[in-house]
N, CA, C and O atoms as a MOPAC input file, in Angstrom:
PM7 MOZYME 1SCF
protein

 N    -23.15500 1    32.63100 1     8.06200 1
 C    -23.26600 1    31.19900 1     8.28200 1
 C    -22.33900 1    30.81400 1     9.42900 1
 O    -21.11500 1    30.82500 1     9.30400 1
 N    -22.95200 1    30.48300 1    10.52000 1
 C    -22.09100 1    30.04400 1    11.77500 1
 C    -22.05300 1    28.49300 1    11.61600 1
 O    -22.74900 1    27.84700 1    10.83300 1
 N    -20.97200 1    27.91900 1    12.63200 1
 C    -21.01800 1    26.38000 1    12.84700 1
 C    -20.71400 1    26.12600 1    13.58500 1
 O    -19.57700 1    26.45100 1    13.92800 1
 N    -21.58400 1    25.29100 1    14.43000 1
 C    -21.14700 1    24.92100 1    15.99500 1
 C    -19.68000 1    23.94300 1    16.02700 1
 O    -19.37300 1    23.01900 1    15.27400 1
 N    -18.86500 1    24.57000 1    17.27900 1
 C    -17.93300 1    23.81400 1    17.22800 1
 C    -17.90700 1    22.29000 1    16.96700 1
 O    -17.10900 1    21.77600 1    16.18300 1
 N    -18.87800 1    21.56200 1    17.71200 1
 C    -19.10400 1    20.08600 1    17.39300 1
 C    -19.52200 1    19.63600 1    16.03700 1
 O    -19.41400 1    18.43700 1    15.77800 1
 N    -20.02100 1    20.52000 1    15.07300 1
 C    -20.16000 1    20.25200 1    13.55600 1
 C    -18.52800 1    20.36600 1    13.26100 1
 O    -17.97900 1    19.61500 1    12.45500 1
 N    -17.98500 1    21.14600 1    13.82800 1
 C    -16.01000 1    21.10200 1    12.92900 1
 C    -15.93700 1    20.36200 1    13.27700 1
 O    -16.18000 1    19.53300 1    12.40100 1
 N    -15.64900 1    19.75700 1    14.44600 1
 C    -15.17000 1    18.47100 1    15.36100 1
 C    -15.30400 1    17.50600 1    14.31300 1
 O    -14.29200 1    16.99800 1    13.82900 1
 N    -16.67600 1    17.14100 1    13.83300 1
 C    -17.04400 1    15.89000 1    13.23000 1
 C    -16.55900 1    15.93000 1    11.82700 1
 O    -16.43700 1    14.86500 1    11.22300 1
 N    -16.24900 1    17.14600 1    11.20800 1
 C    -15.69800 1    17.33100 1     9.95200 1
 C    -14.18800 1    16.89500 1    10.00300 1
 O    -13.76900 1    15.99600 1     9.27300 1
 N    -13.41100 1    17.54800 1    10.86900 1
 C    -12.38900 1    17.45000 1    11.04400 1
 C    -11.74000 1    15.82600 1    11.07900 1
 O    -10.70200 1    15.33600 1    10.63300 1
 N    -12.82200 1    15.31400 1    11.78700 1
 C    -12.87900 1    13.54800 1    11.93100 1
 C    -13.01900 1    12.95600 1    10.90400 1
 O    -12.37600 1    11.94300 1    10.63100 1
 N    -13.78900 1    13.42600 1    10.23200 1
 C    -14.28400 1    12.55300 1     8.77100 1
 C    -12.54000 1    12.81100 1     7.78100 1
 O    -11.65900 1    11.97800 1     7.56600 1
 N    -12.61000 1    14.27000 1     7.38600 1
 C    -10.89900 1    14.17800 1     6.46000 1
 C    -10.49500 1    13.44900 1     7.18700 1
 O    -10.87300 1    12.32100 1     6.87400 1
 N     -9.74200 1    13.45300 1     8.26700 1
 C     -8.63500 1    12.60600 1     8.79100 1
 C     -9.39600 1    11.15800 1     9.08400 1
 O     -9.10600 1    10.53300 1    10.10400 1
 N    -10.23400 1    10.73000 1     8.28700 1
 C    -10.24100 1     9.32700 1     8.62800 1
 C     -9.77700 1     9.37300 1     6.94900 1
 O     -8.94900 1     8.51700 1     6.63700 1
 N    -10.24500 1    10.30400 1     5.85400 1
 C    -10.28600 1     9.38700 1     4.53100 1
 C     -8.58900 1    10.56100 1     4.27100 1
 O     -8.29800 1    10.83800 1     3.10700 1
 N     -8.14500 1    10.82600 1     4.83600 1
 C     -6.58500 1    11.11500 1     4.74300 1
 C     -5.56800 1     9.46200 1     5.21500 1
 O     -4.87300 1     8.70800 1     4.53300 1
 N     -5.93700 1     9.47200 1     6.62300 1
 C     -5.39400 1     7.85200 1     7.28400 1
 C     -5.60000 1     7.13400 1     6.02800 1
 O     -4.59300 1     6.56700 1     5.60400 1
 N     -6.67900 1     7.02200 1     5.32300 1
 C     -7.30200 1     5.21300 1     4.51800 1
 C     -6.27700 1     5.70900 1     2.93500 1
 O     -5.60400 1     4.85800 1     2.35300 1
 N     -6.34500 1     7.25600 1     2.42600 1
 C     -5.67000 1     7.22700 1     1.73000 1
 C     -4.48600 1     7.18600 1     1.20200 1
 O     -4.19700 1     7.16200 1     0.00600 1
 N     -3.30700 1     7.17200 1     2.77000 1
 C     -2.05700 1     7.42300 1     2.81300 1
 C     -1.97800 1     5.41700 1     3.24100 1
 O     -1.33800 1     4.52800 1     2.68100 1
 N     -2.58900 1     5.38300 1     4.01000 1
 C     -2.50800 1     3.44900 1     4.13900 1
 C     -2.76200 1     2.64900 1     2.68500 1
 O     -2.10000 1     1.64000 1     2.44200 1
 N     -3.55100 1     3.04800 1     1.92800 1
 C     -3.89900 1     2.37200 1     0.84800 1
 C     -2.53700 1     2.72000 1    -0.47100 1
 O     -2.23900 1     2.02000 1    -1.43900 1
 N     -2.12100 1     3.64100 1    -0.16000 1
 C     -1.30800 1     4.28600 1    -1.16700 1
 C      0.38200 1     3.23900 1    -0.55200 1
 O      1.21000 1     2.74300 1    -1.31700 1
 N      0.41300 1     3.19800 1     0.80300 1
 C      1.77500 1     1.80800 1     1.47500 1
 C      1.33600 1     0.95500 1     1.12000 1
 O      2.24400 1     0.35500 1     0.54500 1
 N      0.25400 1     0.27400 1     1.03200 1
 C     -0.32700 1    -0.80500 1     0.49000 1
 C      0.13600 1    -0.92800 1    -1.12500 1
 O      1.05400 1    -1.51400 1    -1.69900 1
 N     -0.59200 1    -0.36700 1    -1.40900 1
 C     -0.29800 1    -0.64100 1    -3.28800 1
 C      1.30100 1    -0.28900 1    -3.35800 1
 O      1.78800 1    -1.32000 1    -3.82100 1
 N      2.07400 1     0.38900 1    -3.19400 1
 C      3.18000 1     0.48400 1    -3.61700 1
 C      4.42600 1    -0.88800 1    -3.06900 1
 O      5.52100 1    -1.35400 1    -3.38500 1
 N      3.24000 1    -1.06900 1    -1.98900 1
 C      4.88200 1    -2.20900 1    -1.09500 1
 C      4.43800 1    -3.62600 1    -1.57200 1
 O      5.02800 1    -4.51400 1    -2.18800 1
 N      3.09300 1    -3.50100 1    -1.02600 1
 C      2.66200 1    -5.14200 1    -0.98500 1
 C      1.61500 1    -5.72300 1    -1.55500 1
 O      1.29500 1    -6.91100 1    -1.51100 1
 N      1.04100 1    -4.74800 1    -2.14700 1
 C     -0.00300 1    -4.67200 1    -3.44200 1
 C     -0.28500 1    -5.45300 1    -4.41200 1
 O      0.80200 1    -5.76900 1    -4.89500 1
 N     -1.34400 1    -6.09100 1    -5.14500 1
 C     -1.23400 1    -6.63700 1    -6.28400 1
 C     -0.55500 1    -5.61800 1    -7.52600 1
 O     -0.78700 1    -4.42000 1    -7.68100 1
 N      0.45400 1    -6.59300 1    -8.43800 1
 C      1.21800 1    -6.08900 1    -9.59700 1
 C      2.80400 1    -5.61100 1    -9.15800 1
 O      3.53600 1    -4.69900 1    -9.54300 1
 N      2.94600 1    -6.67200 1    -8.18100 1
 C      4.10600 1    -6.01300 1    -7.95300 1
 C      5.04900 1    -7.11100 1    -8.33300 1
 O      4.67500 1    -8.23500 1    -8.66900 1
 N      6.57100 1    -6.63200 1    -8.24400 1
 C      7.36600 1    -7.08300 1    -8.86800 1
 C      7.31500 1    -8.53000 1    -8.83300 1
 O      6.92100 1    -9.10900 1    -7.82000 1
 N      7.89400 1    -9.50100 1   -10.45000 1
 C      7.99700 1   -11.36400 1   -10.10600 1
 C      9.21300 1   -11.34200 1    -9.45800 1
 O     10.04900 1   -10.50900 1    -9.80600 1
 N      9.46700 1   -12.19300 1    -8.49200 1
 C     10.41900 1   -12.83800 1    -8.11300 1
 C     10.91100 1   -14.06700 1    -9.12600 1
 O     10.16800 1   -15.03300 1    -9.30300 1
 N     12.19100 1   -13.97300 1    -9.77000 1
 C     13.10700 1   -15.09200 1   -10.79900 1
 C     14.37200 1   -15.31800 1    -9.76100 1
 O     15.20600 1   -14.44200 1    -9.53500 1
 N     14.38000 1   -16.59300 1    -9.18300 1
 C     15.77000 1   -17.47100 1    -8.93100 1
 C     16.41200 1   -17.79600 1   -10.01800 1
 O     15.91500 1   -18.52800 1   -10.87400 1
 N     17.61400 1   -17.27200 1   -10.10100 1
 C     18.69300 1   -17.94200 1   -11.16400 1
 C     19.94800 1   -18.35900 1   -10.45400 1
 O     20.72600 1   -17.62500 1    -9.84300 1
 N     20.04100 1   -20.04900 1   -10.68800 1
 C     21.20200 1   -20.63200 1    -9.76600 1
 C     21.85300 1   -21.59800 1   -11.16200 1
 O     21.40000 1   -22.26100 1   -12.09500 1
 N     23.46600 1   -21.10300 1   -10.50200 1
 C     24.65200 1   -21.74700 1   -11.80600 1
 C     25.44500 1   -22.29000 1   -11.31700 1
 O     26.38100 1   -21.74000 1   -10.73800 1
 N     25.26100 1   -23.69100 1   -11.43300 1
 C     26.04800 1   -24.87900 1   -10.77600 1
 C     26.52200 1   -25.57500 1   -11.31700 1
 O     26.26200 1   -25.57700 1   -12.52000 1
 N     27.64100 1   -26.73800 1   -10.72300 1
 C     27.98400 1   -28.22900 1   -11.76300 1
 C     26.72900 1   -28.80000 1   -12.74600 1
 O     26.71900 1   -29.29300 1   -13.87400 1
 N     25.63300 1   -28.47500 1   -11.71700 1
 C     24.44700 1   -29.10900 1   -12.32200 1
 C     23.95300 1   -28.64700 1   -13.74500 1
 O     23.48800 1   -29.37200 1   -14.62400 1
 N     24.17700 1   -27.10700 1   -13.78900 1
 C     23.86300 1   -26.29300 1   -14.87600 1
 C     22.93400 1   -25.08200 1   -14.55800 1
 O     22.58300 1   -25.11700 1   -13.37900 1
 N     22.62900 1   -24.43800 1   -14.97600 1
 C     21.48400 1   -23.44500 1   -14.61400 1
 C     20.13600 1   -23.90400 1   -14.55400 1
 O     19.50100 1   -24.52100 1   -15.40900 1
 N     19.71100 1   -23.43200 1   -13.17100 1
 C     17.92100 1   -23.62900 1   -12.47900 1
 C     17.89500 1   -21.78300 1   -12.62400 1
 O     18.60200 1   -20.77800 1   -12.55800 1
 N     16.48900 1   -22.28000 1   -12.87000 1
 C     15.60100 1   -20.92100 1   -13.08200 1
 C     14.55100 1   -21.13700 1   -12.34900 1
 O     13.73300 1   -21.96400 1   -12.75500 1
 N     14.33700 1   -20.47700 1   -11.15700 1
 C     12.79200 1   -20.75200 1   -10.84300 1
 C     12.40500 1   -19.46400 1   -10.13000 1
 O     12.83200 1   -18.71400 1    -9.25200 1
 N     10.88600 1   -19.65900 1   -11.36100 1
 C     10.20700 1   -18.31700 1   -10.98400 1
 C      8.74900 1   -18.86300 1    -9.74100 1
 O      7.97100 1   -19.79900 1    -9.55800 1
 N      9.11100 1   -17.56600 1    -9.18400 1
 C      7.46600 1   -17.82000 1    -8.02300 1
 C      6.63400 1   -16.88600 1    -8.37200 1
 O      5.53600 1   -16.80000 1    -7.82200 1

């Protein structure tokens, strides 16, 4: 079974596109992703304690 160089070429292209989308998607979900950490403000003043969550 032979394969013309331009059949690797195009193989070679295809992994490294779904390598790129899977290493981008994987910075994605871990940094800025849905489920990521709540942000809670806790401030202690004359006023008394504020809590505010976003």
């Amino acid at each position: 079974m032979s394969t013309s160089p331009s059949s690797n070429k195009l193989l070679y292209f295809i992994v490294g596109i779904l390598v790129a989308g899977a290493i981008g998607f994987g910075i994605y979900y871990f940094t800025e992703g849905p489920g990521g950490e709540d942000k809670i403000e806790i401030s202690i003043g004359e006023d008394g304690i504020k809590i505010d969550g976003n």
